[in-house]
Each structure stands twice: as structure tokens, then as C-alpha cells.
N, C-alpha and C positions, 0 to 999 in steps of 0.2 A: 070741796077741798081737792087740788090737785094731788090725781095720784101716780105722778109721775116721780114724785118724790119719793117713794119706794124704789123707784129705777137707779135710785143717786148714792152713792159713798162718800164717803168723806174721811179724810187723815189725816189727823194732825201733823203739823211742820211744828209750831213753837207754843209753850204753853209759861207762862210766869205770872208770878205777883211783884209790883212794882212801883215808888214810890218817884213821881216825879214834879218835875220846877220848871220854870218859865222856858228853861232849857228847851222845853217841850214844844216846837213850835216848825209845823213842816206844809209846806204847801202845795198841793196839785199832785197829791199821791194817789196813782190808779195803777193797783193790782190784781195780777190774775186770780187773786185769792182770797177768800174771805176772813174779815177780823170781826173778833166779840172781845168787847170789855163789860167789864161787873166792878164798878166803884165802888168804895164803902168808905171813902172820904174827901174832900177836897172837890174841887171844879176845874173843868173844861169846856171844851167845845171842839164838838165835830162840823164842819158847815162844806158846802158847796155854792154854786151860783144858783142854786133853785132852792137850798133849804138849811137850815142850823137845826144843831140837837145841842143842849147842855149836859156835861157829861155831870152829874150828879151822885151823890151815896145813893144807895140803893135801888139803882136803877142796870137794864137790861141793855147795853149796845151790840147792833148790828152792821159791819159795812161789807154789804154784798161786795162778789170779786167783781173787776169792772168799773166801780161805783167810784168818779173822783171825789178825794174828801181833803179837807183840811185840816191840821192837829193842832190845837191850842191850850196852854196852859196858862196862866197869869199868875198864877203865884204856888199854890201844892195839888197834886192830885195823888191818890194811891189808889192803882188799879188791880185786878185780876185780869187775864188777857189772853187768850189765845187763836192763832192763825191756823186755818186749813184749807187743803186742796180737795176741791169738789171731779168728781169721775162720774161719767155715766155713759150707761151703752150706746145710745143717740148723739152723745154731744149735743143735749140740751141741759142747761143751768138751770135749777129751781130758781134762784130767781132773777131768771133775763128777763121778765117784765116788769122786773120793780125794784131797778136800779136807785135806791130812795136808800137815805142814813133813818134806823129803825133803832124805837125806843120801845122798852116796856117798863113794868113795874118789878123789880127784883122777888125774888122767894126766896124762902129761907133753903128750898132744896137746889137752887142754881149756887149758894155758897158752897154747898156741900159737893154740890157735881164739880167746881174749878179747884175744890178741893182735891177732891178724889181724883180728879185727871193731873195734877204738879204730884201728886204720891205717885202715884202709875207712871206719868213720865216726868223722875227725875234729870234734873240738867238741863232741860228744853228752853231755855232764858235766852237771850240776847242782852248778857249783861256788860259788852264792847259799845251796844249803841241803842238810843233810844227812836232811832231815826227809823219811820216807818217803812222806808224806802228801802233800808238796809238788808230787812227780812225777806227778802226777794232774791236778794244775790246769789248767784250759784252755787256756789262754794259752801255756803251756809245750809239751802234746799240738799243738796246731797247729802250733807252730814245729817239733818233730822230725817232722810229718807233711811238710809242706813240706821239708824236708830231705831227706826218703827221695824225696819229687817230684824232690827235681835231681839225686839217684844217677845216673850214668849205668847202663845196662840191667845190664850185667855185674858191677856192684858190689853193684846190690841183688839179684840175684839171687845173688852168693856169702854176703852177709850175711842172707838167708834159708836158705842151705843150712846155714851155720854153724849156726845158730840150733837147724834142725832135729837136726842130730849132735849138739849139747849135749843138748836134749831127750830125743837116745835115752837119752842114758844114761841116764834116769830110767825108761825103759821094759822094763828087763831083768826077767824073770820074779821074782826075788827082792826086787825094790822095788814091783813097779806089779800083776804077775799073780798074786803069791802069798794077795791076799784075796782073789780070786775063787772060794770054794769051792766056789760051784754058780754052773749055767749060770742066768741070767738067760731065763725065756722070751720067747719070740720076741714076743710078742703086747706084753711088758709094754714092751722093746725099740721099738717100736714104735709102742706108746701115745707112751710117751716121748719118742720124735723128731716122733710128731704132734703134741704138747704144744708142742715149744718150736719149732713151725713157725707155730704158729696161737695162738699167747699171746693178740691181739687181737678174738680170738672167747669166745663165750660156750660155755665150757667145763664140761658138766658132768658128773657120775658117771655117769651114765644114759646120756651120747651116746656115751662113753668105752667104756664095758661094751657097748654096742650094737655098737660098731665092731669091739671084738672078740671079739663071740659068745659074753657070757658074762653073767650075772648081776649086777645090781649090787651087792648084797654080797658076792660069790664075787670080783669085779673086783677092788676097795676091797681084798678079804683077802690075796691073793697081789698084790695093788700094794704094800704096807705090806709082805708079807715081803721083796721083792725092794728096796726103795729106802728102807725106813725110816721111809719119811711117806704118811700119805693123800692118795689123789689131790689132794681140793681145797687142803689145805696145801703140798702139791708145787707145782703151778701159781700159786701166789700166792707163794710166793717165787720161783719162777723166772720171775714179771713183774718183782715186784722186783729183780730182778737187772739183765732186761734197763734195768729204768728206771734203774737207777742207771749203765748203761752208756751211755745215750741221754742223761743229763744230762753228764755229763762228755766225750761225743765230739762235743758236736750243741747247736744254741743251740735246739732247739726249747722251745719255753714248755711252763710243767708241766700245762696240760688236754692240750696235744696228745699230750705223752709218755703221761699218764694214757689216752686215747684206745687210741693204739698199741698199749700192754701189756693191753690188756681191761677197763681200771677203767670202769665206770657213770655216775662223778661222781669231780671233783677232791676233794671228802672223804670217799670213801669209799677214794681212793687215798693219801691224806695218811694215813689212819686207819693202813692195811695197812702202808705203805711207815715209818710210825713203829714202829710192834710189829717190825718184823722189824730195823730198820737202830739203834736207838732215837735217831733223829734224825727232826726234819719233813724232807720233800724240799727244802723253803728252806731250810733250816740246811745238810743236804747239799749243795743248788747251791754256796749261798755259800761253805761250807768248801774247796769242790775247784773253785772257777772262781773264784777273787781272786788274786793272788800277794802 
């Protein structure tokens, strides 16, 4: 079991119960945040280009932040629901390697925990929109961040523990450890948490490979078996990332974001941040900071 997840927080932004209809129906939504539903009637679907989940009663949803999903209803679904923000000292995501829509089997004490977190934080709904896109917008994140500010000490601390008991359950060996077929080595590990501690730097194959004693082709070849991407396409979307998280938590203007995440120049950040997102970083602001 990764115990890096010890390293990581988590804070609720929205938490509700919710009865919805065909209405329900959103496409190509990727946020910097992660969502859990808990059905206990009616049907859905969550899907992407590599995988569907049926939203069912009694079942456990997960959609890691990052993770593009699709929202569907066909005719009624009534969910439990709630969205939070992941923190961690490294700026690494428990789960950046398993970008995948996650089912389990519901318990009777997961009713009881979305219970107990809508008692703990009332109001936390987005009863304006059912649109998953919506939850994202500025205006919105400040208001539940300020929220979690007037928790008294003992409440936000239980609705962080909650938080983190839901999450196990998605961490049992049969959902989260069983792709791990080989060990990840340590060096690449490593690189990795260097990478996304130091986004703001000039990052290159050559300083990467130096750091860890090995060739820069030989680096590049076992980086690419272990993670899927070449070093320099790994780090440019994991700016991206971070940018798209700094635009929606942070009113900083887009040279400075550009800045922070390592880009050279605002169009050389526009260029990257359109190929990966296929949106400008302006269309992005403006999609997830207007209501």
C-alpha cells in the first residue's frame, strides 16, 4: 500500500443529497478535484473514451481529480455526492497513476459517513446547478473555502477524517494495488516527486538523467516504461495541470501562472496549455470563474 497517502489532505468544497433526471447529462468534464457518489436509487453512467461505470443503488463512486468523465442520466437517479480538494507537501496526487472511473460495493457505514458529513456541513449543495462543470467556478470554491474557515476545530477535523475512510475504500489491493505489476524504481520515483516540486524550473532530460546517474537515453527509456510518457511530455502536462489548478483556486493573472509552472513566455504557455486542455487558458478562466 502506498504510504504516501498519509502525506495528503483533503477538504471538502461541496457535499449534498440529490434527486436527478435526464437533465443530467454533461460531457468532457476534467477537474482539478475529485468527486464520490453513493446512489441508493435510480441509474447512470459515468464513462470516458477508455471505460464506463453504471451508476447504481448501492454502489461506491469515484472520479479522481484530473480524470475526464461523462455524466448521464436516462430517466431518475438519487445520489449522495460530495467534491474535494486534495493538498500534499510534494505535489504529488494519490492517485496520479490511476486516472480510471472507480466502483465499489456500498456499506451500510459509507451511508452513514455522507450522512454525517451533510449534518456537519450544512448548506454545502449546489442547488443553482446540477452541472458538474459548475462546481469548479470561483466564486463558488471561495465561498465553500470560507465555510470550512468557520468550522469550528472539531468539525473540520471529523469531516476530514470522514473524507479520508471514504477514500480507503478505494485503496484496497483489488481496486488501486492490483495494477502495480512491477515495482516502480526508486530513482524514477523520485525523479517524479522532483518533477512536480520544481515545475517552475528549467527542466531538462539531461539535468533529470544527471540527477540520477544515468544516461540520457537509458533515463528517457525506463522513464517511458514506468509512467507511459517521456520525460519532456510528462512535465508539460504536469504544468498543465498545476495551471489549470492555479487558475481556478487563485486570481493570479495568466503570465504569472505561466511564470510559476516553468513556461518562457505567455505563448508558448497558451500553445501547450491548448494541445493538452483543447481549450485557450482564456476560455478555460472564463468557463470555471463566471457563474
Amino acid at each position: 500500500m502506498l504510504r504516501k497517502s498519509l502525506k495528503n489532505t483533503f477538504s471538502l468544497l461541496n457535499a449534498d443529497y440529490i434527486k436527478l433526471n435526464k437533465t443530467w447529462n454533461f460531457k468532457h468534464v476534467i477537474s482539478p478535484f475529485y468527486r464520490m457518489y453513493l446512489i441508493d436509487e435510480g441509474e447512470g453512467l459515468l464513462f470516458n473514451a477508455q471505460e464506463s461505470q453504471t451508476l447504481a443503488p448501492n454502489f461506491l463512486y469515484l472520479v479522481p481529480s484530473f480524470t475526464i468523465c461523462n455524466y448521464q442520466c436516462n430517466d431518475a437517479l438519487s445520489q449522495y455526492y460530495i467534491q474535494f480538494i486534495e493538498e500534499s507537501i510534494d505535489g504529488n496526487a494519490l492517485f496520479s497513476n490511476h486516472r480510471k472511473l472507480f466502483k465499489v460495493p456500498a456499506e451500510a457505514q459509507d451511508f452513514t459517513h455522507f450522512k454525517r458529513l451533510l449534518s456537519l456541513n450544512k448548506g454545502r449543495g449546489l442547488s443553482q446547478s446540477n452541472n458538474p462543470k459548475d462546481y469548479e467556478k470561483y466564486p463558488i470554491l471561495q465561498e465553500f473555502k470560507q465555510q470550512n474557515d468557520a468550522l469550528e476545530a472539531s468539525a473540520l477535523m471529523e469531516t476530514q477524517g470522514i473524507i479520508m475512510q471514504l477514500l480507503s475504500r478505494f485503496l484496497a489491493r483489488e481496486y488501486f494495488d492490483s495494477e502495480e505489476k512491477t515495482v516502480i524504481p526508486s530513482k524514477i520515483l523520485e525523479t517524479i516527486n522532483y518533477i512536480q516540486t520544481h515545475l517552475e524550473e528549467n527542466l531538462t532530460v539531461e539535468h533529470l538523467a544527471d540527477r540520477a546517474n544515468l544516461s540520457p537515453d537509458y533515463f528517457s527509456r525506463i522513464f517511458n516504461e514506468n509512467t507511459g510518457e517521456r520525460p519532456l511530455s510528462y512535465i508539460q502536462f504536469k504544468r498543465i495541470e498545476r495551471a489549470q489548478l492555479l487558475m481556478i483556486t487563485s486570481d493570479l493573472p495568466l503570465l504569472e501562472i505561466a511564470s510559476k509552472t516553468g513556461f518562457e513566455s505567455l505563448s508558448y504557455f497558451s500553445r501547450t496549455f491548448k494541445q493538452v486542455t483543447q481549450q485557450t487558458p482564456s476560455e478555460y478562466k472564463k468557463n470555471n470563474r463566471v457563474v
